[in-house]
DRENDO-1510 file (C-alpha; in Angstrom, 1 decimal, always signed):
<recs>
REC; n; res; u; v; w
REC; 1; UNK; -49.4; -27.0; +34.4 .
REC; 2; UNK; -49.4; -28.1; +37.7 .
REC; 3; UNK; -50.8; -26.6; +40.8 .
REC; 4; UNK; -49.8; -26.0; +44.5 .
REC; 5; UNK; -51.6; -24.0; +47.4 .
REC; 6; UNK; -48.8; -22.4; +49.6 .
REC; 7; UNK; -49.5; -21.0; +53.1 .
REC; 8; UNK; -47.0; -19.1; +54.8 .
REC; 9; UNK; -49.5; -19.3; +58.0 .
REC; 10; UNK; -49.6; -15.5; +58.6 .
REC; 11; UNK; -51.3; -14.0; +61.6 .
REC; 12; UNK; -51.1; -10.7; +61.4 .
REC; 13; UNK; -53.9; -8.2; +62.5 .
REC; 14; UNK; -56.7; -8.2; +60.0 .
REC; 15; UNK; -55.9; -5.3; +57.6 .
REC; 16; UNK; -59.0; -3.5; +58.3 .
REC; 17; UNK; -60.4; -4.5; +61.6 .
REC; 18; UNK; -57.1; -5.2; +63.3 .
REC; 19; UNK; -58.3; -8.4; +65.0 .
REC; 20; UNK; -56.1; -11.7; +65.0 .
REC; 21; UNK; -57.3; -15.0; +64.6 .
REC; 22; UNK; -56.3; -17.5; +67.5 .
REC; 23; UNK; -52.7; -19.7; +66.7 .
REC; 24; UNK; -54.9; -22.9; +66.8 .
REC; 25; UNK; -57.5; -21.7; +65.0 .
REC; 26; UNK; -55.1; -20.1; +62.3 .
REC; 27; UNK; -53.1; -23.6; +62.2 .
REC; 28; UNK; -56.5; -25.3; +61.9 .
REC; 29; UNK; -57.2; -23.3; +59.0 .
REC; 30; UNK; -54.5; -24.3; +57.1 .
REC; 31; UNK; -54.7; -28.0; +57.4 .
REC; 32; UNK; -58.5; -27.7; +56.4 .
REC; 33; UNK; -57.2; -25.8; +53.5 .
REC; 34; UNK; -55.1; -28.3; +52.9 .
REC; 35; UNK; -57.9; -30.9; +52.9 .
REC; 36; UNK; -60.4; -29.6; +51.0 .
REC; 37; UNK; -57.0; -28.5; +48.1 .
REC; 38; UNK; -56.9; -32.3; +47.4 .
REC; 39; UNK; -60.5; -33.1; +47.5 .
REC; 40; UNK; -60.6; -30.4; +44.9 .
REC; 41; UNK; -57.9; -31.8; +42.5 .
REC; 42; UNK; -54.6; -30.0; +43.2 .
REC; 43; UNK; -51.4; -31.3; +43.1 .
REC; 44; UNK; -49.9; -29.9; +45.8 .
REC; 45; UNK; -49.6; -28.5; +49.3 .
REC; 46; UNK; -46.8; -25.9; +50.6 .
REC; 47; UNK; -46.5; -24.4; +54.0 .
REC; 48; UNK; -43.5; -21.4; +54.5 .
REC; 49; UNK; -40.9; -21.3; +56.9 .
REC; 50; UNK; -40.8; -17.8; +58.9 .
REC; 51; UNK; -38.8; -17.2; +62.5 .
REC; 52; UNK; -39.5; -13.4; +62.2 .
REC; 53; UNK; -42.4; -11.3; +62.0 .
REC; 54; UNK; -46.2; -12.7; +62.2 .
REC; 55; UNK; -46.2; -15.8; +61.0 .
REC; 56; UNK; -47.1; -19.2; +63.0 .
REC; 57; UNK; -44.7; -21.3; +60.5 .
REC; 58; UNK; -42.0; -21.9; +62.3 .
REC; 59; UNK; -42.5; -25.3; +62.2 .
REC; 60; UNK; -43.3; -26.5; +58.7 .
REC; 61; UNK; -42.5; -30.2; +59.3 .
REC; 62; UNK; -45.4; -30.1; +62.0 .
REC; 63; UNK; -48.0; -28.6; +59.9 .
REC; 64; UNK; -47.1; -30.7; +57.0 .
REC; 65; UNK; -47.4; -33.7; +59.6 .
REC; 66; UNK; -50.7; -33.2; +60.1 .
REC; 67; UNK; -51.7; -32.5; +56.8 .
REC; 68; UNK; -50.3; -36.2; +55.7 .
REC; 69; UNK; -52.6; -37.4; +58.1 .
REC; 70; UNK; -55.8; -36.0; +56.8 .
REC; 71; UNK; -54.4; -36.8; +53.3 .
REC; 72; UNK; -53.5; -39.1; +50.6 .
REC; 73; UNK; -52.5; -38.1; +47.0 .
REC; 74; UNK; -51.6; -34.5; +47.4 .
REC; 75; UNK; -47.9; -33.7; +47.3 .
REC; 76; UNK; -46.3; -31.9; +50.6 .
REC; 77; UNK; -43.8; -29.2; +49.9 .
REC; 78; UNK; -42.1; -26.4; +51.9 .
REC; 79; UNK; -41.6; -23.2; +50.8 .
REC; 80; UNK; -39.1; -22.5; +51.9 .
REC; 81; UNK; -37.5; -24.0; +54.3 .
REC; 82; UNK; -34.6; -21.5; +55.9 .
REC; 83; UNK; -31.5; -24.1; +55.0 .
REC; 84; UNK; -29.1; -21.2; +56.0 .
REC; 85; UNK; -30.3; -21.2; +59.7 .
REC; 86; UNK; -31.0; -25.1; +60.1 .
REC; 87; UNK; -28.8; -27.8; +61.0 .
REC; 88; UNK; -28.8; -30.2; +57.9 .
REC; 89; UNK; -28.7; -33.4; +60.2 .
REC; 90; UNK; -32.0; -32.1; +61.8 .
REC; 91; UNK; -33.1; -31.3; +58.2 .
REC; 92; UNK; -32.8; -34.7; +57.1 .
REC; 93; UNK; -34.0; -36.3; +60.0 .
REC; 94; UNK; -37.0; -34.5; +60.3 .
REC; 95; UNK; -38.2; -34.2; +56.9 .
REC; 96; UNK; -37.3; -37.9; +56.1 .
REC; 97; UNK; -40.0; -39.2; +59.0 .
REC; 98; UNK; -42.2; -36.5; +57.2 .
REC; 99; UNK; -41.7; -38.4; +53.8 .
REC; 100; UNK; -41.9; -42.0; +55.6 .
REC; 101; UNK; -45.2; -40.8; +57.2 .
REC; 102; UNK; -46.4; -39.6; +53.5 .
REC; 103; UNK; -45.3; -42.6; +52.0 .
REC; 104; UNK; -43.0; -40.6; +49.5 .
REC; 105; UNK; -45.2; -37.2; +49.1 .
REC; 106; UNK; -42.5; -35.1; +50.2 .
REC; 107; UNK; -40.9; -32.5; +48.1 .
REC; 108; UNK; -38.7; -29.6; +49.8 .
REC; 109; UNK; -37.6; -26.4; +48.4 .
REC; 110; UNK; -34.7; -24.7; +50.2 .
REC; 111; UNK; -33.5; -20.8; +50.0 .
REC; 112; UNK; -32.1; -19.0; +52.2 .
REC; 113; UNK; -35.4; -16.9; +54.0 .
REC; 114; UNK; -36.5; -13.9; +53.0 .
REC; 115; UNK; -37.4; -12.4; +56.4 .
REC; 116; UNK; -33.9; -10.4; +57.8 .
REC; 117; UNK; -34.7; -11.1; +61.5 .
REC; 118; UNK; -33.8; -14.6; +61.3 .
REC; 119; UNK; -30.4; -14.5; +61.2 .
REC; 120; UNK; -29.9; -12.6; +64.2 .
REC; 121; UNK; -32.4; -15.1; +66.2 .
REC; 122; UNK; -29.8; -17.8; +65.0 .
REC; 123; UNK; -26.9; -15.9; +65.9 .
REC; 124; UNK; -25.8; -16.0; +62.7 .
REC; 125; UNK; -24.0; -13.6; +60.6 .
REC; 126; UNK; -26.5; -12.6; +57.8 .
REC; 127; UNK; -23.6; -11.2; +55.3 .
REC; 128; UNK; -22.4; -15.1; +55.2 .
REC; 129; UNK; -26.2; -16.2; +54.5 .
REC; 130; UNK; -25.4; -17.4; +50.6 .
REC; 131; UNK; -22.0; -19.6; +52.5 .
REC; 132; UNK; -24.3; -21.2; +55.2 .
REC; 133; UNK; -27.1; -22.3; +52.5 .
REC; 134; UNK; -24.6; -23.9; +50.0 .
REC; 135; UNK; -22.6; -25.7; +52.6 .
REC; 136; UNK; -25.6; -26.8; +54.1 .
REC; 137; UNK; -27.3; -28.1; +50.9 .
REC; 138; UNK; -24.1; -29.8; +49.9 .
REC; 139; UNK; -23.9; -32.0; +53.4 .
REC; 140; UNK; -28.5; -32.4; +53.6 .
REC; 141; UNK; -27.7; -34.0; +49.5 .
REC; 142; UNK; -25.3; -36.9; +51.4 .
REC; 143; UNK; -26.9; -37.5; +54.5 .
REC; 144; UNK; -29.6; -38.7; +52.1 .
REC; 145; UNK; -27.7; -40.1; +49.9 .
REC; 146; UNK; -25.2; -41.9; +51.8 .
REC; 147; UNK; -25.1; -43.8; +54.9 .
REC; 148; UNK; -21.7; -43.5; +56.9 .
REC; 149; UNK; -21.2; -40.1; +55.7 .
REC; 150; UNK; -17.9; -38.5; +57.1 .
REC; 151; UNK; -18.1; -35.0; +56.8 .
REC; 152; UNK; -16.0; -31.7; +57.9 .
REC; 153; UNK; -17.0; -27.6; +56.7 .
REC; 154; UNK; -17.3; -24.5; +58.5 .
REC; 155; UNK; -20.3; -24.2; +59.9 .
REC; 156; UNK; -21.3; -27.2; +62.3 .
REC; 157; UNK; -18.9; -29.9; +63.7 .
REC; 158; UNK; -18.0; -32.4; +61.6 .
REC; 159; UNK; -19.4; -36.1; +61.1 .
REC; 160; UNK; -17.7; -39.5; +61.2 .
REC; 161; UNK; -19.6; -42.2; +59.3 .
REC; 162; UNK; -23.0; -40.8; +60.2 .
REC; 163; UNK; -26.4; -42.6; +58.8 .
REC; 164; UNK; -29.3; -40.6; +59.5 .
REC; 165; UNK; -32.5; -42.1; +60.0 .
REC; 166; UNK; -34.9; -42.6; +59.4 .
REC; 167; UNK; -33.9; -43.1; +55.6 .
REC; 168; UNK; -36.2; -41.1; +52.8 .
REC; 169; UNK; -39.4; -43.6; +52.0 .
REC; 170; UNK; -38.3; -43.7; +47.8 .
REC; 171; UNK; -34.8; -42.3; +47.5 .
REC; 172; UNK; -34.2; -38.9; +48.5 .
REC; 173; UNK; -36.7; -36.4; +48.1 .
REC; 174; UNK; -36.6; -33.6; +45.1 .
REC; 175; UNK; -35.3; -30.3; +46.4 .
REC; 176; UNK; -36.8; -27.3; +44.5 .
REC; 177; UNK; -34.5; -24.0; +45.5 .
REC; 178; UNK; -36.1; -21.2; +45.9 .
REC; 179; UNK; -34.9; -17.7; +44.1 .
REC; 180; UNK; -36.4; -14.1; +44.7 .
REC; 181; UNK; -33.4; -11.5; +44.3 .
REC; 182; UNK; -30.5; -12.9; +43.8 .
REC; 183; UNK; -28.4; -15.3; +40.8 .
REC; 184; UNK; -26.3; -17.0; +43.4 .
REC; 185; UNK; -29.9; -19.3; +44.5 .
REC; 186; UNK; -30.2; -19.9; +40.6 .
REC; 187; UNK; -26.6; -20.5; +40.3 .
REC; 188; UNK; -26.7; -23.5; +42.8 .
REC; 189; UNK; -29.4; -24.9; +41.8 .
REC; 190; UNK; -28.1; -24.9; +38.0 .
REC; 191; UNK; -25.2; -26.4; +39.2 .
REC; 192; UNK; -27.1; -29.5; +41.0 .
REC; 193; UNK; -29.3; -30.2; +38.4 .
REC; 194; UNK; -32.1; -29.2; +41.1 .
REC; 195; UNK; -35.4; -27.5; +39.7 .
REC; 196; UNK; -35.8; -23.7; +41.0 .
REC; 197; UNK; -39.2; -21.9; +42.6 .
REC; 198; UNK; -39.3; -18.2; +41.8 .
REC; 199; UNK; -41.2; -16.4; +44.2 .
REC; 200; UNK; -42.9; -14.1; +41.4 .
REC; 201; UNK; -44.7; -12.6; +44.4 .
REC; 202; UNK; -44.3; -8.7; +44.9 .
REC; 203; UNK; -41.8; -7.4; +42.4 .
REC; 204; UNK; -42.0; -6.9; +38.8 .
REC; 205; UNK; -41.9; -9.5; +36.2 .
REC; 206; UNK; -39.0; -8.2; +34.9 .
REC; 207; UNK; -36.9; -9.3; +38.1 .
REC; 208; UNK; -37.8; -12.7; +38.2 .
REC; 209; UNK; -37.5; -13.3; +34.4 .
REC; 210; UNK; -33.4; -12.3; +34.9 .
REC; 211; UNK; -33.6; -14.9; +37.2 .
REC; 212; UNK; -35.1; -17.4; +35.2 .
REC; 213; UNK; -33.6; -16.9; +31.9 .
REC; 214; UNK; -29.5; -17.3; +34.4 .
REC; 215; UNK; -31.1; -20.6; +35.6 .
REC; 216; UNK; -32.1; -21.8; +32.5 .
REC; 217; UNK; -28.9; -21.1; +30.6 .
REC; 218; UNK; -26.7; -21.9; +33.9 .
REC; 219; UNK; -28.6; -25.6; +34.0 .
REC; 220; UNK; -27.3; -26.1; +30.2 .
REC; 221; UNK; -23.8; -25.2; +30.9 .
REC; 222; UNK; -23.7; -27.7; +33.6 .
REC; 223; UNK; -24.6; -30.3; +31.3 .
REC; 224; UNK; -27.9; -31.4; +32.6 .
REC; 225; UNK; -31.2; -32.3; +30.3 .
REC; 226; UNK; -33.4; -28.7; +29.6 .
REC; 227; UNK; -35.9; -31.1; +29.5 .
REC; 228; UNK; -35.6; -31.4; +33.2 .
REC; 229; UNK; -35.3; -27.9; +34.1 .
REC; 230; UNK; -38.6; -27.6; +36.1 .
REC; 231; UNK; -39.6; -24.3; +37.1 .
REC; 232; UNK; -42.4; -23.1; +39.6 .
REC; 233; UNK; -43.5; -19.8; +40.4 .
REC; 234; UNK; -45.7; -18.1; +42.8 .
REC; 235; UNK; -48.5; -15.3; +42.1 .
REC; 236; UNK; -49.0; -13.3; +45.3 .
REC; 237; UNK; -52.6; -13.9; +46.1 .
REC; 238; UNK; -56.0; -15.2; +44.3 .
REC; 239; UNK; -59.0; -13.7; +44.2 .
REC; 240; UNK; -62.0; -14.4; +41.9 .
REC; 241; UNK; -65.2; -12.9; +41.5 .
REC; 242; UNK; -67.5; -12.9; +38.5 .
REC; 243; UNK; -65.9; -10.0; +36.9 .
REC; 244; UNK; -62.6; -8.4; +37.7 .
REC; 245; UNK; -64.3; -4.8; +39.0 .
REC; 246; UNK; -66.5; -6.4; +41.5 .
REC; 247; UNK; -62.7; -8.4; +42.6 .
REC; 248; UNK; -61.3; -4.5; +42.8 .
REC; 249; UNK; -64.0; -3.1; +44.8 .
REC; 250; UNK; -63.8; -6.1; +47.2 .
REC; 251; UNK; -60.3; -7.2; +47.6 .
REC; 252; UNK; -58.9; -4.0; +46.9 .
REC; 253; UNK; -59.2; -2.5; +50.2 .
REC; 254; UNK; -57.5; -5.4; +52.0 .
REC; 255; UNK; -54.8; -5.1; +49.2 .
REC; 256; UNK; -54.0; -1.8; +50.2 .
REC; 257; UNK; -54.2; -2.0; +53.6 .
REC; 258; UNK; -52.2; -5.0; +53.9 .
REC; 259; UNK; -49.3; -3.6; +51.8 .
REC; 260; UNK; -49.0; -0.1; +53.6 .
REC; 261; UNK; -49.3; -2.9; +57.0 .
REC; 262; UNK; -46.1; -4.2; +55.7 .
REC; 263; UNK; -44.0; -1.6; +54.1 .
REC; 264; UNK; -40.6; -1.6; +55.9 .
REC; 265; UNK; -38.8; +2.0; +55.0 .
REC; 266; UNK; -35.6; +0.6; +56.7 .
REC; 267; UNK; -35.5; -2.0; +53.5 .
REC; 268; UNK; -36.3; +0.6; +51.1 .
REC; 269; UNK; -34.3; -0.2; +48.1 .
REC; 270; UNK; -33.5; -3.6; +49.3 .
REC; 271; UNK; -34.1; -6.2; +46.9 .
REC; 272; UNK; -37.4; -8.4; +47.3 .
REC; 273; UNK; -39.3; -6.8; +50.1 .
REC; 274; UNK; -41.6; -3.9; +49.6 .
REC; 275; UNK; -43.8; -4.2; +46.3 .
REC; 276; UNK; -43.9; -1.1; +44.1 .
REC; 277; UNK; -47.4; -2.3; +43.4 .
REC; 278; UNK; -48.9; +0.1; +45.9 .
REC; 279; UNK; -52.7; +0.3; +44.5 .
REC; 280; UNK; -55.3; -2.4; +43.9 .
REC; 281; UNK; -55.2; -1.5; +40.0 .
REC; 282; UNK; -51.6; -1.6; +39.3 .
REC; 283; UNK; -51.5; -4.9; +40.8 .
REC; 284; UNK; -54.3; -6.1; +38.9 .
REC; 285; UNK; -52.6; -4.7; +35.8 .
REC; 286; UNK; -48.9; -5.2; +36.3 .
REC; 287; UNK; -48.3; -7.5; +39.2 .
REC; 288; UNK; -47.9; -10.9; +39.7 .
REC; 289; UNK; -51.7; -11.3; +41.5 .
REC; 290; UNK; -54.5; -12.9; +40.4 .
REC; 291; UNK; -57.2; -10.8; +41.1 .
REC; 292; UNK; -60.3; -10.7; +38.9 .
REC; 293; UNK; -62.4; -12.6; +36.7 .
REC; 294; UNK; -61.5; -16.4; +35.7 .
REC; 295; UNK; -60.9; -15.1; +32.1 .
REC; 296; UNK; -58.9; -12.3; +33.1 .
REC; 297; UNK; -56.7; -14.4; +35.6 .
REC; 298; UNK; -56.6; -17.4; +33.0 .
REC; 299; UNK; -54.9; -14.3; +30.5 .
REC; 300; UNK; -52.8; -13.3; +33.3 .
REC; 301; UNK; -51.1; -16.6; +33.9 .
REC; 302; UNK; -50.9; -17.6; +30.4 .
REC; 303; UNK; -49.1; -14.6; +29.7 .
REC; 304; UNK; -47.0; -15.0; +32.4 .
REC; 305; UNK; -46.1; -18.3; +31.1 .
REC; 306; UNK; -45.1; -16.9; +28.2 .
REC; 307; UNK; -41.9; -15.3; +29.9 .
REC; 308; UNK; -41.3; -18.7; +32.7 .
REC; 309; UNK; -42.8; -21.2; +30.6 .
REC; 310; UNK; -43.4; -22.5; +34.1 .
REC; 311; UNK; -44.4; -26.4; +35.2 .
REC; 312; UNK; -45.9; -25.4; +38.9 .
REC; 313; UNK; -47.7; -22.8; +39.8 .
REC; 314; UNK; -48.3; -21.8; +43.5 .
REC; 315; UNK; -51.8; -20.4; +44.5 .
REC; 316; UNK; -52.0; -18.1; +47.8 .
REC; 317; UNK; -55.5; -17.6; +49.0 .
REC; 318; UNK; -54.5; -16.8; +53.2 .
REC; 319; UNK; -52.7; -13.6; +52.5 .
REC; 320; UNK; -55.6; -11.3; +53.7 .
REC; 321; UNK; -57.8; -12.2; +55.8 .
REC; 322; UNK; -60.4; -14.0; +54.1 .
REC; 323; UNK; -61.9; -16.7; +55.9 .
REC; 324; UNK; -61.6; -20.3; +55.5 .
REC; 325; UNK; -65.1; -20.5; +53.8 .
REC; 326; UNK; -63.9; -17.8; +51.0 .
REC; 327; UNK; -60.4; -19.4; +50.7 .
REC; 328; UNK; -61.8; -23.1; +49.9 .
REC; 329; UNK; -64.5; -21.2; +48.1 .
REC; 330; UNK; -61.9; -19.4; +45.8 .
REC; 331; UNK; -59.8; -22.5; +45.3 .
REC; 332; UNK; -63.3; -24.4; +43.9 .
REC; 333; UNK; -63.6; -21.8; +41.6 .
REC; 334; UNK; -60.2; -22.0; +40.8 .
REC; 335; UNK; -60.4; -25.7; +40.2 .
REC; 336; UNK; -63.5; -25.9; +38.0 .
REC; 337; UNK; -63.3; -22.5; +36.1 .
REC; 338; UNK; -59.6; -22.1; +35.6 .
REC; 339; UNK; -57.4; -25.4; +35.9 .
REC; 340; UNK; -58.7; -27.2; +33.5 .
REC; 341; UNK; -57.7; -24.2; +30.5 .
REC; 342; UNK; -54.5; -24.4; +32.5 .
REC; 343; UNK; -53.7; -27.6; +32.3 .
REC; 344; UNK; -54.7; -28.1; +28.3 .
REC; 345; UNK; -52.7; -25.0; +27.2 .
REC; 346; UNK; -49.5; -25.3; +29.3 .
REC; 347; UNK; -49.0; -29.0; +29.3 .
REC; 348; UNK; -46.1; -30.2; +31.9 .
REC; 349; UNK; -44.3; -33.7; +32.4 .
REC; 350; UNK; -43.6; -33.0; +35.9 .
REC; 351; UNK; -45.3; -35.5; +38.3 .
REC; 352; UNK; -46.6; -37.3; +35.4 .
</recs>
């Protein structure tokens, strides 16, 4: 098993004191993060993409820009970035300087966003979200691709023998899609021989696994390699202390806070947005989080990997409001106490 720390940059109040940590400070963060992530041994990096709601990641490419710089080795993902609201020409132009910059550590996962505001900041018709993502996808897989790409859809104007540039460092970079609600994200990817991300973040296991057992099927049928059917998954939040009821009594209260903070009862019933996990100890014992001892979250993803059989797993340690100290903190105790069980019991040939 591989590993991945994902920030979505949130800055919303703090859960229980209500104050809000500075943009630059917050963006700072995150690259430090970042930093100390591959001084620690993990594979990868992944900042979000939001245009809705408090989060500062509007502009993953940036972020992402910066962390290359303070980097070497440590692979830069998104996750996601909004395909169905971007122009693919931008897409490839901008993330192909990022993957020149990294010599080659770019990998992006697409989806189609999971915050509902964005559409209308786009002007976009959100009931055609799943159109705009696939037409997209299939025009960003040419323009890196092919040079002199001519080009005509719905969506944007078309193209007559476009090259963008700057080209992708190696050949273009692996797309990942990501998949949270709905078969029509597993569906594409299937069909592109693409590896897919499940967001295994705030709904029940049971939800994702549909989703994952369609791809995996769906990815045969096309006639592409199982062998090359990587899958990663997220776990909506880490938190370690040195036994899982001292983890309750401390991160329980942000927890709680945090999800009655971002309960929406206009999306109530809506697929993929409030988590039925409304305690600290139902989401220890039947949610996707890692909250607890290293034993007890070793268990947990173990027997999670029992139903994904998952390559990647993406690590959230920002969600909350702990400080940078306790995130880098967490993710050393991650690295030393956890990965290494990890890594010998749920072997992977991605990135190998």
């Amino acid at each position: 098993m591989k590993f991945s720390v994902l920030s979505l940059i949130g800055n919303a109040p703090h859960p229980l004191t209500g104050e809000r940590v500075p943009a630059a400070e917050r963006l700072a963060d995150v690259v430090e993060v970042a930093v100390a992530a591959e001084r620690l041994g993990f594979d990868a990096v992944a900042v979000g993409e939001r245009h809705a709601g408090d989060f500062l990641s509007s502009s993953p490419g940036v972020v992402l820009a910066a962390i290359a710089a303070r980097t070497s080795r440590v692979r830069l993902l998104t996750g996601v970035t909004v395909l169905s609201v971007l122009d693919p020409v931008r897409v490839a132009e901008e993330y192909a300087t990022l993957d020149q910059l990294s010599r080659g550590r770019l990998e992006v996962v697409i989806g189609k966003g999971s915050e509902a505001g964005h559409f209308g900041l786009y002007g976009l018709d959100e009931d055609r979200q799943w159109d705009y993502l696939a037409e997209k996808y299939g025009l960003l897989r040419r323009l890196w691709r092919e040079e002199n790409v001519t080009w005509s859809g719905e969506f944007r104007p078309p193209l007559a023998g476009v090259t963008t540039v700057p080209r992708p460092f190696a050949g273009p970079p692996r797309v990942w899609h990501g998949s949270a609600t709905s078969e029509i994200s597993t569906e594409l990817a299937a069909r592109h021989g693409d590896p897919l991300f499940t967001a295994n973040a705030v709904q029940p296991r049971e939800a994702y696994v549909r989703l994952v057992d369609h791809y995996r099927q769906r990815y045969a049928d096309h006639g592409h390699d199982p062998a090359h059917a990587y899958l990663g998954a997220g776990s909506g939040g880490l938190y370690l202390e040195d036994t899982t009821e001292r983890a309750i009594a401390r991160y329980g209260p942000l927890y709680e806070a945090r999800v009655r903070q971002t309960f929406k009862p206009e999306l109530v019933g809506k697929p993929g947005y409030n988590t039925p996990f409304q305690t600290i100890e139902d989401a220890v014992a039947h949610g996707p989080a890692l909250i607890g001892d290293p034993q007890r979250v070793i268990d947990k993803i173990l027997d999670f990997h029992v139903s994904y059989r998952h390559d990647l797993l993406s690590l959230t340690v920002d969600g909350l409001g702990l400080s940078r100290t306790e995130q880098i903190e967490t993710l050393h105790r991650f690295a030393e106490e956890i990965a290494p069980t990890l890594r010998r019991e749920a072997p992977t040939t991605l990135w190998a």
